[in-house]
C-alpha positions as a printed Julia matrix, in Angstrom:
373×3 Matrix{Float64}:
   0.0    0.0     0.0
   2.5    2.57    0.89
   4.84   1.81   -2.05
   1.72   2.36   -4.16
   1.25   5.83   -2.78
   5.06   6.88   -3.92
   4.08   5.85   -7.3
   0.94   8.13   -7.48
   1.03  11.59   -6.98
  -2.15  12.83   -5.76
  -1.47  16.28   -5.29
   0.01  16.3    -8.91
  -3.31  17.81   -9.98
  -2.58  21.38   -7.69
   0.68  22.04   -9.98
  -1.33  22.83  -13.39
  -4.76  24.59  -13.64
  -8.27  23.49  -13.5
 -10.6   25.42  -14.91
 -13.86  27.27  -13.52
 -16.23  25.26  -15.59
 -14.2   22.06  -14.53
 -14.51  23.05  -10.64
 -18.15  23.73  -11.05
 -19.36  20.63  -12.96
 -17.04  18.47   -9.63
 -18.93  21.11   -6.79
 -22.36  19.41   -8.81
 -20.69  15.92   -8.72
 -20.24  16.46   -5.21
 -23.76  17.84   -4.45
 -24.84  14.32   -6.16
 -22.74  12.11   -4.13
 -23.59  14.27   -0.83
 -27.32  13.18   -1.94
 -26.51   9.73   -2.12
 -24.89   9.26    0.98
 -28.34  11.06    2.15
 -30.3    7.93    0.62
 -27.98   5.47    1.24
 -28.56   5.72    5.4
 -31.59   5.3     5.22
 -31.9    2.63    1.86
 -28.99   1.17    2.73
 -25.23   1.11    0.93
 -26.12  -2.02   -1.31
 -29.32  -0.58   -2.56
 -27.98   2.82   -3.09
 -24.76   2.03   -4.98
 -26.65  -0.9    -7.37
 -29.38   1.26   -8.29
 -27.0    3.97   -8.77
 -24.27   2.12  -10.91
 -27.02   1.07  -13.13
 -27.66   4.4   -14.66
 -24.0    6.4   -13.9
 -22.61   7.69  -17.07
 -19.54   9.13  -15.41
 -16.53   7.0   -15.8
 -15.08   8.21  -11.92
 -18.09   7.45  -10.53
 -18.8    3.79  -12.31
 -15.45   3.18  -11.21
 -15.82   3.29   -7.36
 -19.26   2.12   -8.01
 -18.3   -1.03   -9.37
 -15.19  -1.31   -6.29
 -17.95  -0.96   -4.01
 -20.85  -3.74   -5.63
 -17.59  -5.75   -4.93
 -17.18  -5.51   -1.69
 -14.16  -3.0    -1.41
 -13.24  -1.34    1.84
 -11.92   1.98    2.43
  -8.46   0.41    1.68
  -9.28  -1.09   -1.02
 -10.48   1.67   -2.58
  -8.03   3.71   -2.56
  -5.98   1.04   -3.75
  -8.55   0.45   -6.27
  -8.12   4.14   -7.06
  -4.41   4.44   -7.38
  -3.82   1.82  -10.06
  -6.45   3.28  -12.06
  -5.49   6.88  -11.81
  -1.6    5.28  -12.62
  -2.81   3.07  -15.39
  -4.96   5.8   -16.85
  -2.0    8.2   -16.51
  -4.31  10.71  -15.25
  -3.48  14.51  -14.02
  -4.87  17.93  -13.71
  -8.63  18.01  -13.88
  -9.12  14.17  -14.3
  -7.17  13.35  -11.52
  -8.73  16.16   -9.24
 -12.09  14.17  -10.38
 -10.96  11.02   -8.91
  -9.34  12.15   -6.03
 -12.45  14.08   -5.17
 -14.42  11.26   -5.96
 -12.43   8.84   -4.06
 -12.89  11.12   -1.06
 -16.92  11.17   -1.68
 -16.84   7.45   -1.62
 -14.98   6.54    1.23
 -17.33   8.91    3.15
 -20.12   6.56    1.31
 -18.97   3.48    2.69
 -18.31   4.76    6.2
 -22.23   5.9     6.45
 -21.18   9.53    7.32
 -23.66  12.4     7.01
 -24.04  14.39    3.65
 -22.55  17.49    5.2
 -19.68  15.93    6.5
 -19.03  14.06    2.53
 -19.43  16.92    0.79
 -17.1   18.98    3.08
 -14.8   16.78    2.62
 -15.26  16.6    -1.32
 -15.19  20.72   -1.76
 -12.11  20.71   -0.05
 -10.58  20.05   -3.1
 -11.8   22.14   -4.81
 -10.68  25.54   -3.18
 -11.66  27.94   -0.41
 -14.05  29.06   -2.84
 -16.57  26.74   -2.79
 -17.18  26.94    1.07
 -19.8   29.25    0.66
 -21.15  27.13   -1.81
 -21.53  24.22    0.05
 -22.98  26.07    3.34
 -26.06  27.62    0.94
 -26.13  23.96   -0.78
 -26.86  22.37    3.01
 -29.41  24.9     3.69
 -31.25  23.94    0.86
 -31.15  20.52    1.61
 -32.32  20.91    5.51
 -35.14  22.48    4.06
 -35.91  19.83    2.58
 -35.59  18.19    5.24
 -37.7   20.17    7.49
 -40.55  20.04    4.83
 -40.74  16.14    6.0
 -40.31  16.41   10.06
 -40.7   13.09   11.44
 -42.98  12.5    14.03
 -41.73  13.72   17.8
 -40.22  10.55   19.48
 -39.76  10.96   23.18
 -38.48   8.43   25.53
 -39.58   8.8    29.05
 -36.32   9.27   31.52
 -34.6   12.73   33.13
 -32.4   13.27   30.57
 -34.34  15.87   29.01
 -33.59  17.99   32.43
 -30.43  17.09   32.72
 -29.73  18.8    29.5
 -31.43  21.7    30.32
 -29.96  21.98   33.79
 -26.24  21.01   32.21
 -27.0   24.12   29.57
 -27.4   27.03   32.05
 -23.97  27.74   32.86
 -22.89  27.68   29.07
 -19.55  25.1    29.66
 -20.99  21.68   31.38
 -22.98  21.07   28.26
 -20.5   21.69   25.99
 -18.04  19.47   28.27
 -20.54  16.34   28.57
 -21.21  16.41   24.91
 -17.88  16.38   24.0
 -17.01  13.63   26.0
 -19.12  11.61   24.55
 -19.44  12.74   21.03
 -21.51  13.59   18.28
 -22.68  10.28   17.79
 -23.67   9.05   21.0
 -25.26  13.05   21.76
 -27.48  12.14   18.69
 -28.4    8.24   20.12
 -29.34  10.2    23.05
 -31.21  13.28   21.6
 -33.26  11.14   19.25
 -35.75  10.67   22.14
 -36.08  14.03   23.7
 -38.18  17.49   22.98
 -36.82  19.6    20.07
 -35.7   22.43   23.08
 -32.96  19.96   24.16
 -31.93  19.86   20.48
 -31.37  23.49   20.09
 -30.02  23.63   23.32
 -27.1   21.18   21.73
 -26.69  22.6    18.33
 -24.27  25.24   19.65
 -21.99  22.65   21.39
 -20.67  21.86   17.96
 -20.88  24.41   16.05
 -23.15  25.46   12.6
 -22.3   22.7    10.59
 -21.92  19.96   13.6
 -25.2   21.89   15.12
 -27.03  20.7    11.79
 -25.72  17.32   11.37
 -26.37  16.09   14.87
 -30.49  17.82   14.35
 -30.53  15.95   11.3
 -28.6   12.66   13.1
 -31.11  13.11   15.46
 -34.28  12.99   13.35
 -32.78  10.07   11.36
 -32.09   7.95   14.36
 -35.31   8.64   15.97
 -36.54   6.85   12.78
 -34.29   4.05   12.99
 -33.2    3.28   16.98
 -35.46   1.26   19.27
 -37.06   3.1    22.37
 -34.63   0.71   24.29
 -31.63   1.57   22.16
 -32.48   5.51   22.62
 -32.52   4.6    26.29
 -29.07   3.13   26.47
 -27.6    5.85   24.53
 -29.54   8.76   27.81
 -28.09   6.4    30.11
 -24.48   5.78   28.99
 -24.42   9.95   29.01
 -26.05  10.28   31.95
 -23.34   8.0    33.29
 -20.65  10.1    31.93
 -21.82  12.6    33.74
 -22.22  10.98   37.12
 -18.42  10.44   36.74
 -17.3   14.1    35.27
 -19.23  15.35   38.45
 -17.47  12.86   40.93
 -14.16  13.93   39.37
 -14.86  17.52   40.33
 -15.03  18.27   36.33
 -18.67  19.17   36.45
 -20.96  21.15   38.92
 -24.52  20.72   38.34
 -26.14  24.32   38.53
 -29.41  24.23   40.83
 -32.7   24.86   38.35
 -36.07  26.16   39.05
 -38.99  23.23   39.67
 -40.09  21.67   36.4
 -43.49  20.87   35.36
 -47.02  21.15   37.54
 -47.24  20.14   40.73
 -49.16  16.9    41.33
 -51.94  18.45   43.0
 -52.64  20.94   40.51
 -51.98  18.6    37.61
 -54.66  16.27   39.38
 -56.86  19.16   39.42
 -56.75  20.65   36.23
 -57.16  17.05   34.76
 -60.36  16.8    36.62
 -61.56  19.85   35.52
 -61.19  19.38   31.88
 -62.53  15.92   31.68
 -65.66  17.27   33.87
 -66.88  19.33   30.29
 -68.64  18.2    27.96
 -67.58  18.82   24.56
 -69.98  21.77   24.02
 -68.54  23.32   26.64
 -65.1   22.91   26.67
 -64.94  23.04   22.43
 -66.14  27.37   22.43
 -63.61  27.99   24.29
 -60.6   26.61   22.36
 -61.7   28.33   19.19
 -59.18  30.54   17.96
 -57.11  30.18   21.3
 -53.33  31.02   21.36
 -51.52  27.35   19.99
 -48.53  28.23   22.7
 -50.5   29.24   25.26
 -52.79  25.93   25.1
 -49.64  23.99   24.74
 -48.15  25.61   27.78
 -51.18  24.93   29.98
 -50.78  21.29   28.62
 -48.14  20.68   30.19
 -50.21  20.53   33.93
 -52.33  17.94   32.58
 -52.26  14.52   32.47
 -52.25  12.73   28.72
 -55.88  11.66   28.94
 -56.54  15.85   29.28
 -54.47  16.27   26.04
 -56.19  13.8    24.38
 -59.59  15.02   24.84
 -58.55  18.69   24.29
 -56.67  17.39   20.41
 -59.58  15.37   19.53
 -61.75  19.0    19.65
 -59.65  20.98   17.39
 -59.13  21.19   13.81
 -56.35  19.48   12.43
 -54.74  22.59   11.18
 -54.91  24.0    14.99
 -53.38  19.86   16.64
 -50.28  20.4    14.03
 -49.67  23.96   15.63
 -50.39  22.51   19.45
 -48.33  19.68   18.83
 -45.21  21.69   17.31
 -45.96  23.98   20.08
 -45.61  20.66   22.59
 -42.65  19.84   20.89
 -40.81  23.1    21.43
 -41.39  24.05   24.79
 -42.16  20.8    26.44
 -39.52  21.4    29.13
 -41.28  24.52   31.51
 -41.04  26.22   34.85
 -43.86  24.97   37.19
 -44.1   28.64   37.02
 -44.96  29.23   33.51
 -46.9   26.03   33.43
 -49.29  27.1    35.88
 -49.87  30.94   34.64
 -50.67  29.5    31.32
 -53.25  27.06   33.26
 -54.72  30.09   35.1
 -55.43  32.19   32.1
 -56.86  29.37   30.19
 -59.17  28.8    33.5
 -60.18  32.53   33.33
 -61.23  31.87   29.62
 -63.06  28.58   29.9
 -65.35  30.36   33.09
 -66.21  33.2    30.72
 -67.15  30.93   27.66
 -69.28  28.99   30.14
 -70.9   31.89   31.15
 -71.79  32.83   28.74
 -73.03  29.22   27.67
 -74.57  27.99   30.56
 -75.04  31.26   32.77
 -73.35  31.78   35.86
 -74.99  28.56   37.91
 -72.47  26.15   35.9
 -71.4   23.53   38.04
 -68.07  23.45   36.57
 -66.89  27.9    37.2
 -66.37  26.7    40.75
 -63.71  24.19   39.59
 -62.13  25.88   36.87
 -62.45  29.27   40.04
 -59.9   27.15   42.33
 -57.06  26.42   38.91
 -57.39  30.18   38.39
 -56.99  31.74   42.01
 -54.48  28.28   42.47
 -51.33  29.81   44.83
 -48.76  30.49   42.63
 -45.23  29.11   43.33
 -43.73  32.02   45.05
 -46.76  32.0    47.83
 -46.17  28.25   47.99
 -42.81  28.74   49.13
């Protein structure tokens, strides 16, 4: 292998020019390759690369294609690689081609993300083409975005812990670290979109959007169980960081309702009949329902769903999704106004004798937290 290497010079390309058109038909071969190591995670290598070889007209490309139906390894394609380049006597443009191509591929066969393949691609291609490639992965997230996948969350305190681990601005960034991109995605395919962003910064723009978009493909792919055992081998690592004296938890504010008003909100809710509880979600605020959400119990949010449009459930439930994680504080305030509002739609209903204004009277004069102590 390394005597092969002295006989090919892959930088041999640099020392004559490539031309503008050249460089910008590659940055498209890239974009193509990026695409198909999109498809292939989820299709699967040997689906992708047979499917693909069938119909590839470029000679680079059919190349490693045909290496890879085979069975090559990253080794063996560059070895693959070499001897062609050398046989072919190639240089300049055509060897910039396979060298770039040679560096999509190997990304291919490892499974890495798109971003990370055509990074690594471009690179070649000159300082140039970064900003190319960042407007080229904006595209392609919203893309992305246009097909969310449905919210996955796996029951367990790791949510909190990344909340609680993100308000001092360092322990996050240590803990993720530590473990790494991959096993911060494992872990963050089963928790709220808020913990997400909370991560994205830990790694930067482009790592930010890769682990989102690691995250949304694993939640797809990883069993509840598997989620689970990625939360808990983090949770772990930081259970030793902190024992090392390398991490200081920072005290938080209460999360979520408290029990007694969660039990009594619940109550209250289910006590309507649909009549009366569906005049006064018309038209209501999506984040403010979501928020007072949070201080029920699921049946509550079930019943409260199944009376809205389905345009208004989408905007609840992306709501849900992005501020699922709240101060008692906030929880209960949003509980309180929507009280105020459900005793003046029955009111107006049913008239002031309503058996249910006295119950919905105690969530709205409820003790807030401070006067709780």
């Amino acid at each position: 292998m390394i005597s092969g290497l002295t006989r090919v010079d892959w930088n041999s390309w640099k020392l004559g020019q490539v031309s503008r058109q050249k460089k910008d038909a590659l940055f498209d071969l890239a974009c193509r390759l990026a695409l198909l190591c999109s498809e292939s995670r989820t299709k699967g290598q040997s689906t992708v690369v047979s499917r693909a070889a069938d119909s590839e007209r470029r000679k680079s490309l059919r190349f490693g294609f045909e290496l890879l139906e085979n069975g090559s390894d990253e080794e063996s394609l560059e070895q693959g690689f070499e001897e062609e380049c050398r046989a072919e006597g190639l240089e300049g443009g055509d060897l910039l081609e396979y060298t770039m191509v040679l560096a999509g591929l190997k990304s291919l066969e490892r499974g890495e993300h798109p971003f990370i393949a055509l990074r690594r691609m471009t690179a070649f291609l000159g300082t140039e083409y970064f900003d190319k490639a960042g407007s080229w992965m904006k595209d392609y997230l919203k893309r992305r975005k246009a097909d969310k996948p449905m919210t996955f969350l796996v029951p367990g305190d790791f949510p909190d812990v990344v909340r609680t681990l993100a308000l001092d601005g360092h322990s996050l960034e240590r803990v993720l670290r530590a473990g790494g991109r991959g096993l911060a995605s494992a872990a963050l395919a089963g928790c709220p979109q808020e913990s997400v962003e909370l991560a994205k910064p830990v790694f930067g723009p482009l790592g930010g959007a890769v682990l989102e978009d690691d995250a949304q493909y694993l939640r797809r792919h990883l069993s509840g169980d598997e989620i689970s055992q990625a939360q808990s081998a983090l949770l772990e690592l930081i259970t030793n960081l902190e024992e090392g004296g390398e991490l200081e938890l920072t005290e938080e504010e209460e999360l979520y309702g408290e029990p007694d008003f969660v039990d009594e909100l619940t109550r209250a809710v289910m006590s309507l009949e649909e009549r009366d509880l569906k005049p006064a979600l018309k038209n209501y605020d999506p984040r403010l329902l979501a928020m007072a959400m949070q201080g029920m119990q699921p049946e509550a949010h079930e019943r409260i769903l199944g009376m809205l449009p389905k345009k208004d459930e989408r905007r609840v439930l992306n709501a849900v999704d992005s501020m699922i994680l709240l101060p008692r504080r906030e929880i209960e305030a949003a509980a309180r106004t929507l009280a105020e509002r459900i005793i003046g739609s029955l009111r107006k209903t049913q008239g002031g004798d309503s058996p249910q204004i006295p119950q919905f009277a105690r969530i709205r004069d409820w003790p807030t937290v401070d006067q709780t102590g």
